[in-house]
Backbone bond lengths (Angstrom), bond angles and torsions (degrees), N, CA, C in turn:
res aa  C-N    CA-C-N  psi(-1)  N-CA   C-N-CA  omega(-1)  CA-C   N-CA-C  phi
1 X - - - 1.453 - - 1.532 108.49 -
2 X 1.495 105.41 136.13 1.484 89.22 177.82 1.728 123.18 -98.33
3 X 1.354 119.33 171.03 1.080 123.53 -171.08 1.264 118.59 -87.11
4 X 1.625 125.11 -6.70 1.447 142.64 -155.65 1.185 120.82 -178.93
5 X 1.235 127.74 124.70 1.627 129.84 178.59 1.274 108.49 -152.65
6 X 1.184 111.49 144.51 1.524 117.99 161.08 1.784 108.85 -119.77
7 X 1.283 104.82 -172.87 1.665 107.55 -158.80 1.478 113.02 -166.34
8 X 0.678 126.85 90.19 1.532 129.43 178.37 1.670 99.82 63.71
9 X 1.278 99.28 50.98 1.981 98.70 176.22 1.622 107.75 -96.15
10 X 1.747 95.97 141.92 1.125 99.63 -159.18 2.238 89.34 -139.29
11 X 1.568 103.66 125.79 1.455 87.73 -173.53 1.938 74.14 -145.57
12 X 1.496 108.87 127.27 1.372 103.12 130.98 1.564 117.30 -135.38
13 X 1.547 102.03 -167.98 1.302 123.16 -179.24 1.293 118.37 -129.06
14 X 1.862 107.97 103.88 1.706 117.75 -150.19 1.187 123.16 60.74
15 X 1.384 127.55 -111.66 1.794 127.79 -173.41 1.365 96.73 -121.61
16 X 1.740 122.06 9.71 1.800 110.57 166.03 1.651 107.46 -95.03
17 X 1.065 104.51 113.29 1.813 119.04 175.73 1.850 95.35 -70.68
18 X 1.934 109.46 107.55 1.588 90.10 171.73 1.901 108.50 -105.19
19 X 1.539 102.02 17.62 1.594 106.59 -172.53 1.662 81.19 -155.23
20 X 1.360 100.49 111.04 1.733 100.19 164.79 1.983 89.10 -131.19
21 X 1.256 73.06 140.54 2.004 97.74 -166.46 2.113 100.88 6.08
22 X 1.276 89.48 65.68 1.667 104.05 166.36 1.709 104.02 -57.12
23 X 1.347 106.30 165.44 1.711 115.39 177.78 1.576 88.93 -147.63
24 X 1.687 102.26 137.25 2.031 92.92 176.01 1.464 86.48 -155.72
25 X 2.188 133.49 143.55 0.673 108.73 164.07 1.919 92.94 -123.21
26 X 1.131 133.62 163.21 1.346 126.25 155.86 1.906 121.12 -120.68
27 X 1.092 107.00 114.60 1.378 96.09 -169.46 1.555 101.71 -118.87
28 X 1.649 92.18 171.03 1.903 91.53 179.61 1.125 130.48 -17.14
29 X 1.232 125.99 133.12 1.798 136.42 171.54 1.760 104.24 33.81
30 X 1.198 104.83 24.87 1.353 110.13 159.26 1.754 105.72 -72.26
31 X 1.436 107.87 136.23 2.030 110.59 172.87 1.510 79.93 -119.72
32 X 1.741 109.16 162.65 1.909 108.86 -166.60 1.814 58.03 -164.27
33 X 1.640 99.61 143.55 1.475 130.00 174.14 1.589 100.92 -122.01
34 X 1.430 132.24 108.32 1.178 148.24 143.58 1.334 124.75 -55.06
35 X 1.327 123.81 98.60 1.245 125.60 -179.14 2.088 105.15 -133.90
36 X 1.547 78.41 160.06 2.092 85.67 -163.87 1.680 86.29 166.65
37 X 1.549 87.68 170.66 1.491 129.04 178.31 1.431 90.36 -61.94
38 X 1.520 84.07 173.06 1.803 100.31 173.47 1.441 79.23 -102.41
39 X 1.746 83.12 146.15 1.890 111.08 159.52 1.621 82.17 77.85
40 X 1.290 165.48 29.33 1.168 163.01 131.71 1.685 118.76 -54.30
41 X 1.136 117.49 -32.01 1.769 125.60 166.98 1.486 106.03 125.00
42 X 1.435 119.21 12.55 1.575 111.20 -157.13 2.042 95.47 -80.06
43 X 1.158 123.52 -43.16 1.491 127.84 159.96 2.239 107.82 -38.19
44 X 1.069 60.68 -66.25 2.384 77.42 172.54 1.714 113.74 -37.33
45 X 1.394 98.49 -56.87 1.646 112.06 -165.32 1.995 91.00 -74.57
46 X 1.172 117.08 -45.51 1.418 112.16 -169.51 1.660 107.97 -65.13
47 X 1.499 101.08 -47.29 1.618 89.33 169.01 1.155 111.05 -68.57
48 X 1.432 160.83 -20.98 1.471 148.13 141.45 1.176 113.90 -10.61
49 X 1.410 106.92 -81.09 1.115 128.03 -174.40 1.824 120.38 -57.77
50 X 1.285 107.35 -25.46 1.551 98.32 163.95 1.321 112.13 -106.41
51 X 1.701 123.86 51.32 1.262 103.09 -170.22 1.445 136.09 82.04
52 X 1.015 108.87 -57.13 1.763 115.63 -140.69 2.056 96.47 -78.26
53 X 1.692 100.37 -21.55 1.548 86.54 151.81 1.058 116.55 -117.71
54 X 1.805 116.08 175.11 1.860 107.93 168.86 1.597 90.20 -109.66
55 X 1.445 100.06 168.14 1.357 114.57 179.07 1.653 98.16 -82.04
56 X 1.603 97.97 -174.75 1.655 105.58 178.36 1.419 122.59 -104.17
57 X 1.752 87.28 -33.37 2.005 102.35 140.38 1.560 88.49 -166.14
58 X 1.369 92.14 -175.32 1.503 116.81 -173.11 2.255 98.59 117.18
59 X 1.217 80.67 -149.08 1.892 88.65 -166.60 1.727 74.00 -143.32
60 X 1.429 96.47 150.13 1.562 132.12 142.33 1.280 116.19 -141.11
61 X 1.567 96.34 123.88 1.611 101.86 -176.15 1.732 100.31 -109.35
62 X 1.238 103.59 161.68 1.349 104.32 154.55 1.771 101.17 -165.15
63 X 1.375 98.83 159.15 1.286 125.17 -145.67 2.085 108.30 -65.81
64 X 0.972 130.55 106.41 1.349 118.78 -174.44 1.634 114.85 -22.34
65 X 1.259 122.63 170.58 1.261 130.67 -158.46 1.535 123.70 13.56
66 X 1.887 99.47 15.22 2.175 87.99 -179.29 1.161 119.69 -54.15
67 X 1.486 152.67 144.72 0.959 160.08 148.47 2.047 99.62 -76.15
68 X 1.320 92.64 128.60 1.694 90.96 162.08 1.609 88.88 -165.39
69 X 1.878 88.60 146.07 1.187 132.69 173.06 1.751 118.39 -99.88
70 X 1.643 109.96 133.40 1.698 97.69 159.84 1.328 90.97 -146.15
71 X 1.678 88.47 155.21 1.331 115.70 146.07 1.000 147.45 -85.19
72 X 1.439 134.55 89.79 1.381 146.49 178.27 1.564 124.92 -33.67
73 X 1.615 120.54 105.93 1.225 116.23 -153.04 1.814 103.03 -60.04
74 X 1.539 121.32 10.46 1.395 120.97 171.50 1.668 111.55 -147.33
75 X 0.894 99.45 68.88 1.400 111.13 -166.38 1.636 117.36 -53.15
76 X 1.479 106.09 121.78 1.136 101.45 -174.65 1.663 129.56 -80.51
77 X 1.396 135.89 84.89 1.240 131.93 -156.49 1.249 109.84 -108.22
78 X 1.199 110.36 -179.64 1.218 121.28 -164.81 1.771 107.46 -102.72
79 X 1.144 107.38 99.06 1.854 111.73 -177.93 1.635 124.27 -25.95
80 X 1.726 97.02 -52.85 1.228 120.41 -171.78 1.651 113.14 -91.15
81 X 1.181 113.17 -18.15 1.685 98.43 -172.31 1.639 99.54 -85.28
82 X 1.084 116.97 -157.54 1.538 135.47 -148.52 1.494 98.25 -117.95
83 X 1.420 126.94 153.60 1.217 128.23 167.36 1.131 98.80 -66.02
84 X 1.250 139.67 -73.79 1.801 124.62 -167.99 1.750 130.49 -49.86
85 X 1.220 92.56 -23.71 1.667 107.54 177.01 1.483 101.52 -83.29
86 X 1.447 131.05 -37.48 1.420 124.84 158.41 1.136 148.85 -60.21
87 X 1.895 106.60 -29.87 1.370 132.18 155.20 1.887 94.34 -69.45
88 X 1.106 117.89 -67.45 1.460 90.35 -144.82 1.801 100.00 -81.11
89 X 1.369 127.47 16.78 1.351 116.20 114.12 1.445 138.02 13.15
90 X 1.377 87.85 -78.98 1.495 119.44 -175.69 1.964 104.07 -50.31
91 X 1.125 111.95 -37.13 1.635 124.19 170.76 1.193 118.08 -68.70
92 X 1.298 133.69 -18.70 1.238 105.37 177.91 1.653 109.31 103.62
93 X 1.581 92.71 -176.23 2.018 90.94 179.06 1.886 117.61 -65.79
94 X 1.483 93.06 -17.05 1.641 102.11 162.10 1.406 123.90 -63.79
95 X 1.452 101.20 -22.10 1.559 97.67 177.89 1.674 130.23 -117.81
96 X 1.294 87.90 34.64 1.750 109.92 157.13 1.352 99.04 -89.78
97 X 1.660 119.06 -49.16 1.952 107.41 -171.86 1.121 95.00 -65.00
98 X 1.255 136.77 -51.07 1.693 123.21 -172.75 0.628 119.22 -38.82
99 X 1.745 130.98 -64.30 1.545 146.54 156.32 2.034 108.12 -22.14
100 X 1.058 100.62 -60.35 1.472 112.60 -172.09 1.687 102.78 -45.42
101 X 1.395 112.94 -77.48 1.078 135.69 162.70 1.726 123.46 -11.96
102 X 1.465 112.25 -61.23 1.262 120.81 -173.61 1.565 102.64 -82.71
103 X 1.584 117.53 -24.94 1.689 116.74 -174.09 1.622 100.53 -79.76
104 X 1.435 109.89 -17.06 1.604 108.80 -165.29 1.610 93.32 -99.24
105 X 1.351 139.71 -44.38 1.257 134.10 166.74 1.911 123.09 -58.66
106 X 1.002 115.71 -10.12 1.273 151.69 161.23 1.828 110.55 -55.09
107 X 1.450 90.94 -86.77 1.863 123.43 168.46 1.514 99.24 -36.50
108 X 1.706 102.92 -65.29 1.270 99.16 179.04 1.702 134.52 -66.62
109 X 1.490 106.92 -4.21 1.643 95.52 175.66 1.414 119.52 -98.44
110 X 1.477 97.54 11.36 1.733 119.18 -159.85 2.018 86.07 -113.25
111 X 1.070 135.29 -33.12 1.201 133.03 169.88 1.489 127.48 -143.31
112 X 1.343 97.09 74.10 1.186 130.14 -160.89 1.632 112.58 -51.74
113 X 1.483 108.00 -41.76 1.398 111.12 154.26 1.277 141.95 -148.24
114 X 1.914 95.34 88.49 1.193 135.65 102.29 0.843 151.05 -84.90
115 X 2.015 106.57 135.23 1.150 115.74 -143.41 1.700 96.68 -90.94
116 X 1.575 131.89 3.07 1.289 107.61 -168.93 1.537 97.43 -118.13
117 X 1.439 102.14 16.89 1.657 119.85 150.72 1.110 127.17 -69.22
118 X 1.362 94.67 -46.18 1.700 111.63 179.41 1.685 98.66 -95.31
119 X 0.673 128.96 34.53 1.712 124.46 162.06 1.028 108.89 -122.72
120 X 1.643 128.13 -40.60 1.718 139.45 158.93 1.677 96.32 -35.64
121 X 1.060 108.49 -87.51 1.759 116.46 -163.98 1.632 99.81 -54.90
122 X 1.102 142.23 -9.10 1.132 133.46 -174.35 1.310 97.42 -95.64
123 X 1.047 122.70 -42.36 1.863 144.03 -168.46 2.030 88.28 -65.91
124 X 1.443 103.78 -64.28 1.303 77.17 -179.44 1.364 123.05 -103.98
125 X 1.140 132.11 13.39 1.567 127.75 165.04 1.694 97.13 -67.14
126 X 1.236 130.50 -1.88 1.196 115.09 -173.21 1.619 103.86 -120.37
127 X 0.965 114.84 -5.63 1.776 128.03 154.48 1.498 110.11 -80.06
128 X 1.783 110.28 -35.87 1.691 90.37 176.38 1.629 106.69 -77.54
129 X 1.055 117.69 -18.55 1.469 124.91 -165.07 1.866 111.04 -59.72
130 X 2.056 87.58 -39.29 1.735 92.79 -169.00 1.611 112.04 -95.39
131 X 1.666 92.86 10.66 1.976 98.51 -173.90 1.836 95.40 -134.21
132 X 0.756 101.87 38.19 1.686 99.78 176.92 1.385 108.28 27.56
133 X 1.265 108.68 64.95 1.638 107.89 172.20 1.297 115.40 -88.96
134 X 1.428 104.95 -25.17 1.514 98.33 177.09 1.442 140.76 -23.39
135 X 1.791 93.22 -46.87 0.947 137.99 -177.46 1.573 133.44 -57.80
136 X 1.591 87.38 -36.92 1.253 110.47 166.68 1.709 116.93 -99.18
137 X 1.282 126.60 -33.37 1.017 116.25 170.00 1.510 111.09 -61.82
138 X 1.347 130.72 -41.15 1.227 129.70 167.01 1.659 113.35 -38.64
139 X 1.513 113.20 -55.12 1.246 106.95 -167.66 1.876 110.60 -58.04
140 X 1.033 98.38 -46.90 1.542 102.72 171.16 1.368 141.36 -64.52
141 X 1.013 111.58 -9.19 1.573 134.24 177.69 2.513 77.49 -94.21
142 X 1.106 115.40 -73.31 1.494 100.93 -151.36 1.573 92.72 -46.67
143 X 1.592 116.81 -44.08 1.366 94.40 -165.42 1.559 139.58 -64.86
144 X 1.793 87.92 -7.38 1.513 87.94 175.71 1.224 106.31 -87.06
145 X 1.398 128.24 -33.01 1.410 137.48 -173.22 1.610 91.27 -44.09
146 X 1.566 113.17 -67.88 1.553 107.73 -165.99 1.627 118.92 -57.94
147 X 1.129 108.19 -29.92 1.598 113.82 177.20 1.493 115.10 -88.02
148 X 1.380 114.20 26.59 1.802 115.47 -166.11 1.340 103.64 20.96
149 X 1.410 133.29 96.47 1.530 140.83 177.75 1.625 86.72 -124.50
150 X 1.547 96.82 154.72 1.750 101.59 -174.66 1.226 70.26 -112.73
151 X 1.424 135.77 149.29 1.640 142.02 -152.38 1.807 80.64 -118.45
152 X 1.325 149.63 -34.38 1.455 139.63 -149.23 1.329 74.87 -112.50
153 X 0.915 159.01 -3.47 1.860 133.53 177.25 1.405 105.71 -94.82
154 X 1.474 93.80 131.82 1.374 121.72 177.62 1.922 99.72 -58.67
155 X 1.282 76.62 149.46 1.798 87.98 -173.38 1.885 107.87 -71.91
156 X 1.376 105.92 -58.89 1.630 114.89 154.72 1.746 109.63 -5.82
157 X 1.216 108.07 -77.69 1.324 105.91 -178.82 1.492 145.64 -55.90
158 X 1.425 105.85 -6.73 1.457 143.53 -155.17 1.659 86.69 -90.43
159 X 1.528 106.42 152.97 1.500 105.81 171.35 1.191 106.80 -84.11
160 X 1.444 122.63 -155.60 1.721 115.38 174.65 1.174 100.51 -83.55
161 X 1.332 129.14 -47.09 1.526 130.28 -160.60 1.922 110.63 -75.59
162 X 1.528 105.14 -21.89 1.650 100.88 149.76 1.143 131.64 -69.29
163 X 1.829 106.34 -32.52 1.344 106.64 173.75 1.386 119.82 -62.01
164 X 1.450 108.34 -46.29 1.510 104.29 -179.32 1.369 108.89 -60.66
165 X 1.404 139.05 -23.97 1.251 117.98 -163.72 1.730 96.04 -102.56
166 X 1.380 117.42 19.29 2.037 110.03 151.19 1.080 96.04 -96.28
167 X 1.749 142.10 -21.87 0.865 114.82 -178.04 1.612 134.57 -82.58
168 X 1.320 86.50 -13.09 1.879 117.48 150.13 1.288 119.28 -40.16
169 X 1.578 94.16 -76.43 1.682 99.67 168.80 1.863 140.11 -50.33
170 X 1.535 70.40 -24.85 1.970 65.64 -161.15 2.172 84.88 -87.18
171 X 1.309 124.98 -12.53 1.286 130.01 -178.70 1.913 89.21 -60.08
172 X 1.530 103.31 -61.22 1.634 108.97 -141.89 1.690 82.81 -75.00
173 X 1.489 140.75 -16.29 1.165 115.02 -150.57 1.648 93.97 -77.35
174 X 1.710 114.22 -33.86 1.378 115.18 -170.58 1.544 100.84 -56.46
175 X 1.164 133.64 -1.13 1.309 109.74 174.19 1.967 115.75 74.67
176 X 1.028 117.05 40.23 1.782 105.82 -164.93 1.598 87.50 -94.88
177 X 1.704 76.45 161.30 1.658 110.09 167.04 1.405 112.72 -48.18
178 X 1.394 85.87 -53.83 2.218 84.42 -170.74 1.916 85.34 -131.91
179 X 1.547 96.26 161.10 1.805 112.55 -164.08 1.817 78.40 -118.54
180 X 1.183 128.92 108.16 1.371 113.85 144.79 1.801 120.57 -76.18
């Protein structure tokens, strides 16, 4: 069964047709390499495919409960926050405690004794404890590990081509079905 299809999809912009009655299927552990001109629709067809556009007609299906992630060939981030607070982003409302968590274990190795340091991280090591955050903070710590991400650098400072690759991370940390 596949995870994604389109069907007689049809999307342009003004009088340029960049999907005239397109056909696309993506199935299990299938990887598909998109290549074309610029201004050809290959940006167009990916937002199709995750949603984030509708066609003008045709069908886009995708598979009940899929999870999918993309990366925006200009990713819109946040200047001022932190690479790890941007990756773990990528989580969801779970990944504000993550965030919380690692800035308060952080705080805490910088003032080691204070005690309302150590009541923060206690406060939430015991929120990750009752939501399996572990789990998730783990995932986010490997993904930066694999993408060499300095987890305390502000995103701002990052070139573009670092930026794009948190925006990698915080995509792969959610874990999706399909990575556009």
């Amino acid at each position: 069964m596949p995870l994604l299809t389109l069907s007689r999809a049809r999307l342009a912009y003004g009088s340029l047709p960049l999907l005239d009655d397109a056909g696309f299927e993506l199935d299990p552990r299938e990887r598909v390499g998109l290549i074309g001109r610029n201004g050809c629709g290959k940006s167009s067809l990916l937002a199709v495919l995750s949603g984030a556009t509708v066609l003008d007609s045709g069908e886009a299906w995708r598979a009940p409960g899929l999870t999918i992630a993309r990366v925006a060939q200009e990713p819109a981030l946040d200047a001022d926050a932190s690479v790890y607070d941007t990756v773990a982003l990528g989580l969801g409302a779970a990944g504000q405690l993550v965030a919380d968590f690692h800035h308060a274990t952080v705080q805490l190795a910088e003032h080691a004794d204070d005690p309302a340091a150590l009541a923060t991280v206690d406060r939430l090591h015991a929120r990750l404890d009752a939501t399996d955050g572990w789990t998730l903070g783990h995932r986010v710590d490997t993904v930066l590990s694999r993408l060499s991400l300095d987890a305390d650098r502000r995103v701002g400072t990052l070139s573009g081509g670092w930026q794009k690759r948190v925006a990698l991370a915080q995509a792969l940390a959610a874990q999706p079905d399909v990575l556009l």
